[in-house]
PDB file of N, CA, C and O in Angstrom:
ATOM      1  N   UNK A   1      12.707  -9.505 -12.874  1.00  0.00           N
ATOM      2  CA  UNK A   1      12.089  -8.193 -12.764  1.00  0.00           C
ATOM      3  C   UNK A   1      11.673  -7.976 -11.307  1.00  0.00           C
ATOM      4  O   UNK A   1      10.567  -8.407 -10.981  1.00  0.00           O
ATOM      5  N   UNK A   2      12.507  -7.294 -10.301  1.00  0.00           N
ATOM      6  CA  UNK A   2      12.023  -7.218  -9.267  1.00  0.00           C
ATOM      7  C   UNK A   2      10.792  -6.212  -8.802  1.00  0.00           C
ATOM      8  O   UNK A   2      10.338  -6.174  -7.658  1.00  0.00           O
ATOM      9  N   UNK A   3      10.419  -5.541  -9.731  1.00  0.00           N
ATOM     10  CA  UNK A   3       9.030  -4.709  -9.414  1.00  0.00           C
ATOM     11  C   UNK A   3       7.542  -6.422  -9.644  1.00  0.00           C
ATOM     12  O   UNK A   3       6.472  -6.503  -9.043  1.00  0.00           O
ATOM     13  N   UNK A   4       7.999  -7.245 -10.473  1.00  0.00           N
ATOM     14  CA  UNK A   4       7.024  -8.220 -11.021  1.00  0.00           C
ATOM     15  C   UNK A   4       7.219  -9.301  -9.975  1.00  0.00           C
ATOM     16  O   UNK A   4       6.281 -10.097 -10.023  1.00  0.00           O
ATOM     17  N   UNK A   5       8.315  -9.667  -8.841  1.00  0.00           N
ATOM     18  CA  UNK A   5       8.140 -10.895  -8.642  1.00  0.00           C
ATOM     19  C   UNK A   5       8.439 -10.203  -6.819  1.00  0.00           C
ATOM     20  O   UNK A   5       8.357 -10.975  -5.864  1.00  0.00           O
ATOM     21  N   UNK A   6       8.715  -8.961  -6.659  1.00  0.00           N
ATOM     22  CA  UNK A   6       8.777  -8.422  -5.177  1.00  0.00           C
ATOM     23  C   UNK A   6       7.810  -7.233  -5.136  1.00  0.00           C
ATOM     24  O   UNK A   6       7.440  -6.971  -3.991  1.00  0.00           O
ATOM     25  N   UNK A   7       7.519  -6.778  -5.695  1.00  0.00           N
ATOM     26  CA  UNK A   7       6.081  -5.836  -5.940  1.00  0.00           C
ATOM     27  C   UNK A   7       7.282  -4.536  -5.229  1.00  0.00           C
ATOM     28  O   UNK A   7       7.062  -4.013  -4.137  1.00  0.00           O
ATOM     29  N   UNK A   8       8.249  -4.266  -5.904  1.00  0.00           N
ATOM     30  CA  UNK A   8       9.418  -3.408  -5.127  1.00  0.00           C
ATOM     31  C   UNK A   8       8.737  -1.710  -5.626  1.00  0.00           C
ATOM     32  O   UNK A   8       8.492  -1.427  -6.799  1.00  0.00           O
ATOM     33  N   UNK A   9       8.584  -1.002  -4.754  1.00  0.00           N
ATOM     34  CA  UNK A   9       8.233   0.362  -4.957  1.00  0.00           C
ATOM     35  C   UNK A   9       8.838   1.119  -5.577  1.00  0.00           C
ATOM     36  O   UNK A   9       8.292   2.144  -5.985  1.00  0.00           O
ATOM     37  N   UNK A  10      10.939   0.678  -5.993  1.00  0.00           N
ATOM     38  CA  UNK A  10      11.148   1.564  -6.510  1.00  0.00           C
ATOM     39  C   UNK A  10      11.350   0.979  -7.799  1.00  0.00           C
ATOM     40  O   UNK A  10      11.493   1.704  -8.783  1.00  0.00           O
ATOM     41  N   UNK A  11      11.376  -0.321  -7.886  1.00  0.00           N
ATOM     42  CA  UNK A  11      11.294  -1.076  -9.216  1.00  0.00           C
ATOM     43  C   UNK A  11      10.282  -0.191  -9.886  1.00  0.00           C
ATOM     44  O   UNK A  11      10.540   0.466 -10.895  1.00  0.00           O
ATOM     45  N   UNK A  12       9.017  -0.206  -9.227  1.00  0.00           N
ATOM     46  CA  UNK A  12       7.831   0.272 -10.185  1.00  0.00           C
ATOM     47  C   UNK A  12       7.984   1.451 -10.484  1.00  0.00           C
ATOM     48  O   UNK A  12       7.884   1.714 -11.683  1.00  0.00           O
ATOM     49  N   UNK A  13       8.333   2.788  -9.343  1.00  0.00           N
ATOM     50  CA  UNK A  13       9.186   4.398  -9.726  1.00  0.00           C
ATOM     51  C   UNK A  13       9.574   4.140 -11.368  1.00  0.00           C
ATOM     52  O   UNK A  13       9.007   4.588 -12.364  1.00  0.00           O
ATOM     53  N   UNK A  14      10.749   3.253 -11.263  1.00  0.00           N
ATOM     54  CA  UNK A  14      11.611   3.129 -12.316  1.00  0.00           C
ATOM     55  C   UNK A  14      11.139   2.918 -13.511  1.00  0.00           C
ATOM     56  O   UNK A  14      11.607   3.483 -14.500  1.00  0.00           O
ATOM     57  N   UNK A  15       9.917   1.874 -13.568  1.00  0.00           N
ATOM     58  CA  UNK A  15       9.501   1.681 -14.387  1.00  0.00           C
ATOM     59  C   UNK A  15       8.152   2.735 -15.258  1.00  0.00           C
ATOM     60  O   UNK A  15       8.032   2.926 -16.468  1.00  0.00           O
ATOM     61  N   UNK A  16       7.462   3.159 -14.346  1.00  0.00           N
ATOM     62  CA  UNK A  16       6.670   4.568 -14.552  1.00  0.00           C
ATOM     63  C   UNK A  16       7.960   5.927 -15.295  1.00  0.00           C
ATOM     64  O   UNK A  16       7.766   6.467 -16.384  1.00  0.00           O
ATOM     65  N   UNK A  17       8.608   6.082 -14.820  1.00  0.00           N
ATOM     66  CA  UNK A  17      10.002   6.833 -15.504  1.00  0.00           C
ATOM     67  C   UNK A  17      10.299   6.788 -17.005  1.00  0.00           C
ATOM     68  O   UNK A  17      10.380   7.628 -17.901  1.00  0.00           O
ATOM     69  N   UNK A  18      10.428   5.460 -16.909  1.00  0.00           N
ATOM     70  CA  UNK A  18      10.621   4.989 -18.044  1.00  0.00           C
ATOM     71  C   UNK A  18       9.877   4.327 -19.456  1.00  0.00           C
ATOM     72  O   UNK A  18      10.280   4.138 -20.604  1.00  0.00           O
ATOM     73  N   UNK A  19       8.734   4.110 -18.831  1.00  0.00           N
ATOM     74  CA  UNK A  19       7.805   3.834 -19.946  1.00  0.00           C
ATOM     75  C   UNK A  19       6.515   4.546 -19.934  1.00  0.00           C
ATOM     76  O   UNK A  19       5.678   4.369 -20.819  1.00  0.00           O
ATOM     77  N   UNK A  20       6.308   5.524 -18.724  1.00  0.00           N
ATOM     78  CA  UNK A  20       5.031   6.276 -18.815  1.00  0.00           C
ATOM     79  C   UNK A  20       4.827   6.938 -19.872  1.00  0.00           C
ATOM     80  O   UNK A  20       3.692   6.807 -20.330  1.00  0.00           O
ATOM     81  N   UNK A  21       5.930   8.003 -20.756  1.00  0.00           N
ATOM     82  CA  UNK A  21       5.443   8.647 -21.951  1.00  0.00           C
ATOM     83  C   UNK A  21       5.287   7.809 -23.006  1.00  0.00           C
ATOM     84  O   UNK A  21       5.050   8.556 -23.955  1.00  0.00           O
ATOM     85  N   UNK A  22       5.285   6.820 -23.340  1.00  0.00           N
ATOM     86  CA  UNK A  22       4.911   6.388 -23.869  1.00  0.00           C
ATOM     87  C   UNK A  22       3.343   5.198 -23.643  1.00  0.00           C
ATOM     88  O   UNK A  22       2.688   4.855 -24.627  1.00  0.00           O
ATOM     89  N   UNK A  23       3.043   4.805 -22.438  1.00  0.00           N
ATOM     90  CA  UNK A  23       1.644   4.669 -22.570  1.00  0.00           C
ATOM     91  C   UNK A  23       1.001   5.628 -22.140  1.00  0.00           C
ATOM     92  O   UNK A  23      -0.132   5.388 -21.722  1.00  0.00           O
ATOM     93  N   UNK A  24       1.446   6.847 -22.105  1.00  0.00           N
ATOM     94  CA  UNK A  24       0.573   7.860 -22.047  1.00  0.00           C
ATOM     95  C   UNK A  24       0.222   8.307 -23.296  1.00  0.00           C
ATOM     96  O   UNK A  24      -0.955   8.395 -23.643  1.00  0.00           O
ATOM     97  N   UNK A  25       1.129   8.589 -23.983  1.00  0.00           N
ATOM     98  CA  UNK A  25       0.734   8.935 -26.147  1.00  0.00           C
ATOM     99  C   UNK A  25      -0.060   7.491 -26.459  1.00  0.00           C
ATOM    100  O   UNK A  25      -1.239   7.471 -26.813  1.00  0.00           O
ATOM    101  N   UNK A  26       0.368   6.859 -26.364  1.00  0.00           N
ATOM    102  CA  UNK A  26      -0.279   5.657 -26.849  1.00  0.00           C
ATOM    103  C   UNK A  26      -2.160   6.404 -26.160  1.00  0.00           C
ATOM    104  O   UNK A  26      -3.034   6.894 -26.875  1.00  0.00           O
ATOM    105  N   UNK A  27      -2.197   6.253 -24.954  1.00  0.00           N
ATOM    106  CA  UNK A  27      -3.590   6.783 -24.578  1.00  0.00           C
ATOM    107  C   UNK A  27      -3.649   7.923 -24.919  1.00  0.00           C
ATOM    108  O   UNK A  27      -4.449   8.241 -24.039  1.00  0.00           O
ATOM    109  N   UNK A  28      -3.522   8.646 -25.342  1.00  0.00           N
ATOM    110  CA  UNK A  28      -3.618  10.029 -26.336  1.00  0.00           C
ATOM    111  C   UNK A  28      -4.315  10.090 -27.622  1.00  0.00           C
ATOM    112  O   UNK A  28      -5.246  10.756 -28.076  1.00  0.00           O
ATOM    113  N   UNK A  29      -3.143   8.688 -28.274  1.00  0.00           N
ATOM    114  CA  UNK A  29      -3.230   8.651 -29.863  1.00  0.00           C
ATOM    115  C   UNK A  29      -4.644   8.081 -29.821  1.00  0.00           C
ATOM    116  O   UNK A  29      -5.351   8.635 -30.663  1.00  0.00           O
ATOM    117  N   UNK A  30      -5.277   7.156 -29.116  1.00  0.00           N
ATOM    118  CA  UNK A  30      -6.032   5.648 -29.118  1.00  0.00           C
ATOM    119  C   UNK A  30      -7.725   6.934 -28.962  1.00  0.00           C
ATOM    120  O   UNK A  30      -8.666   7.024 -29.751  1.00  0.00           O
ATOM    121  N   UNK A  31      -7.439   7.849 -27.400  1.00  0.00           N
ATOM    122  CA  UNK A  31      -8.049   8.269 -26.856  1.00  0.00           C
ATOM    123  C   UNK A  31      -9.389   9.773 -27.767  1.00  0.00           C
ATOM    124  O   UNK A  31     -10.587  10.058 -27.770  1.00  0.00           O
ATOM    125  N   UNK A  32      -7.833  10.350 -28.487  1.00  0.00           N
ATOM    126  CA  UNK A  32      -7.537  11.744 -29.410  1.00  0.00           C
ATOM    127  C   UNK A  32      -8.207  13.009 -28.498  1.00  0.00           C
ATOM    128  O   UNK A  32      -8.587  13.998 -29.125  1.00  0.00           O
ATOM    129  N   UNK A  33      -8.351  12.984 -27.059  1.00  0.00           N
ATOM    130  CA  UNK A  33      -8.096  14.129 -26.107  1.00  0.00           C
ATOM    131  C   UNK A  33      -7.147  13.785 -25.189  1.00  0.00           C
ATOM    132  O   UNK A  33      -6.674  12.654 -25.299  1.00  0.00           O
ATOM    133  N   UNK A  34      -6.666  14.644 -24.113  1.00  0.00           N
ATOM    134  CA  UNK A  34      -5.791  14.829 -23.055  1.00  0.00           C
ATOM    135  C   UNK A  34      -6.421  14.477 -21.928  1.00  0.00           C
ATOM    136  O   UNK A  34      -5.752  13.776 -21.169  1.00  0.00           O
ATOM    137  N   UNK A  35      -7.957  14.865 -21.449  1.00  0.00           N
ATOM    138  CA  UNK A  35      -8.629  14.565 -20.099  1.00  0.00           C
ATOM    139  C   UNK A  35      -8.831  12.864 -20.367  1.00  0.00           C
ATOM    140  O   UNK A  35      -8.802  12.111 -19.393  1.00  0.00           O
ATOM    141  N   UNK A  36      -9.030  12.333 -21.728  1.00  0.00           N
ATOM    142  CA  UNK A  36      -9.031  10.936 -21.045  1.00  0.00           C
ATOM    143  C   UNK A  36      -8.253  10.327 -21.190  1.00  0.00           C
ATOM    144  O   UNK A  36      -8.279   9.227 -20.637  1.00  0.00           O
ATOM    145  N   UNK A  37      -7.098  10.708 -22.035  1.00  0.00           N
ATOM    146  CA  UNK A  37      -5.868   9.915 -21.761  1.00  0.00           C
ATOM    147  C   UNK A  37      -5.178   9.760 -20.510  1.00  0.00           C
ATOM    148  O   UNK A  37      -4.457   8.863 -20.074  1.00  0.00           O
ATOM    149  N   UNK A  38      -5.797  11.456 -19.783  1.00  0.00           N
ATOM    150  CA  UNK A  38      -5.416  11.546 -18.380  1.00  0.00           C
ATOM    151  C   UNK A  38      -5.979   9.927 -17.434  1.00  0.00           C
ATOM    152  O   UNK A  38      -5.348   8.961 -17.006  1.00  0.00           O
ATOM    153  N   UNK A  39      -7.187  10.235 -17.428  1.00  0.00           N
ATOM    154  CA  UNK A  39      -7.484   9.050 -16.742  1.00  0.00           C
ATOM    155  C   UNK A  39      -7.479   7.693 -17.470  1.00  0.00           C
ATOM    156  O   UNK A  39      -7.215   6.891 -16.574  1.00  0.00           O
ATOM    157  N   UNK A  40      -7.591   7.190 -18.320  1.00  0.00           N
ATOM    158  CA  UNK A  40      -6.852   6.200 -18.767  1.00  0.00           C
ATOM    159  C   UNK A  40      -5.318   5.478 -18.195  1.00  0.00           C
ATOM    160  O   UNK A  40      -5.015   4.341 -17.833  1.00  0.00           O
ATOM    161  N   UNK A  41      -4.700   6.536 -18.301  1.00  0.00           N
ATOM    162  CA  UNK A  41      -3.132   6.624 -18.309  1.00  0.00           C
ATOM    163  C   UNK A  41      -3.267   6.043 -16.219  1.00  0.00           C
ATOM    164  O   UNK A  41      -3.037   4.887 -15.863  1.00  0.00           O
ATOM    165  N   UNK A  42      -3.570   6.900 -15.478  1.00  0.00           N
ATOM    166  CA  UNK A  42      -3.945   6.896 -14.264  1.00  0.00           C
ATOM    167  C   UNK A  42      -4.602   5.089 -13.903  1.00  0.00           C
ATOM    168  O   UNK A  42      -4.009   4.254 -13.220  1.00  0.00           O
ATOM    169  N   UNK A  43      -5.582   4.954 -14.412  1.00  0.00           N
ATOM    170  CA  UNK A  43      -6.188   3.505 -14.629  1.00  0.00           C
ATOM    171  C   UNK A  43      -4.943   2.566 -14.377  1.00  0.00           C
ATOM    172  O   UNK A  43      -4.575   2.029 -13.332  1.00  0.00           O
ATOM    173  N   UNK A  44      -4.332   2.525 -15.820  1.00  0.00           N
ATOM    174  CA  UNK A  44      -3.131   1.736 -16.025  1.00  0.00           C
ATOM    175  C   UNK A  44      -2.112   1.634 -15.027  1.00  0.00           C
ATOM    176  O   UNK A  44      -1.675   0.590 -14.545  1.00  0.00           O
ATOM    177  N   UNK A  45      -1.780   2.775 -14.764  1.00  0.00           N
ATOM    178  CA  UNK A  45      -1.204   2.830 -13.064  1.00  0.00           C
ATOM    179  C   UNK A  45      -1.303   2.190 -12.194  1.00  0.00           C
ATOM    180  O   UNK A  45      -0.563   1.335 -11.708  1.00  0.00           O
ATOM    181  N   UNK A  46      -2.406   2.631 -11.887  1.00  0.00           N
ATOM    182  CA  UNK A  46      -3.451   1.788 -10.736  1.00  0.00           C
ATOM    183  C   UNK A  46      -3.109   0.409 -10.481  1.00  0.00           C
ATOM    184  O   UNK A  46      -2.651  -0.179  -9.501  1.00  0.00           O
ATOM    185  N   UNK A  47      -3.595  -0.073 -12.083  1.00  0.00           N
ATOM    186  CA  UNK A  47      -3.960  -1.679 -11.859  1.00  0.00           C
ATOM    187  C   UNK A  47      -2.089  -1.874 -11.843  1.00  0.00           C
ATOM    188  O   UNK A  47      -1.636  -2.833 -11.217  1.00  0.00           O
ATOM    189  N   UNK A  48      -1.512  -1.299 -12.271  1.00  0.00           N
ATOM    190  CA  UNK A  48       0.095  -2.098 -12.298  1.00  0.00           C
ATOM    191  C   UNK A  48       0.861  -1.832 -10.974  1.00  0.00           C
ATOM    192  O   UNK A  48       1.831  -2.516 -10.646  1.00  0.00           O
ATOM    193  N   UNK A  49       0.326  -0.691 -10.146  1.00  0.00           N
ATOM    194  CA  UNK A  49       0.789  -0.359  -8.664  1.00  0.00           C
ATOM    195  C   UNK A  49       0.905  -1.782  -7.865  1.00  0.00           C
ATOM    196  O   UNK A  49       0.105  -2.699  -8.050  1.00  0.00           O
ATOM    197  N   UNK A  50       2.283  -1.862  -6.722  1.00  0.00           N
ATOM    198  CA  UNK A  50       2.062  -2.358  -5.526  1.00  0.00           C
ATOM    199  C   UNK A  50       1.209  -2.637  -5.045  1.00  0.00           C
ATOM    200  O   UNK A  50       0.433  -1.682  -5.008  1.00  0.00           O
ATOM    201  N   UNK A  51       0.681  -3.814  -4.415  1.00  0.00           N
ATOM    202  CA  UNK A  51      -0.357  -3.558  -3.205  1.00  0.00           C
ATOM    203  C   UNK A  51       0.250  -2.826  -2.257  1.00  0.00           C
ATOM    204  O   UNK A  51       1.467  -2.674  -2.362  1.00  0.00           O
ATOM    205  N   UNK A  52      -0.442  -2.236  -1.166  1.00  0.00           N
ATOM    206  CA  UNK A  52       0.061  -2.250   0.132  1.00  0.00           C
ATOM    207  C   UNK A  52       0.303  -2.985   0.872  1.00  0.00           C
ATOM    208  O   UNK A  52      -0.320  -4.036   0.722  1.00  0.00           O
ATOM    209  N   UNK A  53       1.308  -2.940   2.097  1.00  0.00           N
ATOM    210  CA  UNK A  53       1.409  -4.097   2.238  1.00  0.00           C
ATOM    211  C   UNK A  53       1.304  -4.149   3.950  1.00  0.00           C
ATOM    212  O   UNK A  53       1.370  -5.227   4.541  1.00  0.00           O
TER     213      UNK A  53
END
């Protein structure tokens, strides 16, 4: 997994693409509003982002 073992920027793109709607409903369903699934969803981001480097 080169976003997991090179912290690759577009690995992670790719991976936000592809699995964001779904931990975003998941924080929806869990949440049952939109403003905190918003930040929830954002959170999760966060902590799974690149460092800078």
């Amino acid at each position: 997994m080169p976003f997991v073992h090179d912290r690759d920027e577009d690995a992670f793109t790719a991976l936000v693409h592809r699995h964001g709607p779904m931990v975003y409903g998941v924080c929806r369903r869990l949440l049952g509003n939109s403003a905190d699934a918003d930040d929830a969803f954002q959170v999760a981001l966060y902590l799974s982002a690149p460092e800078p480097q």
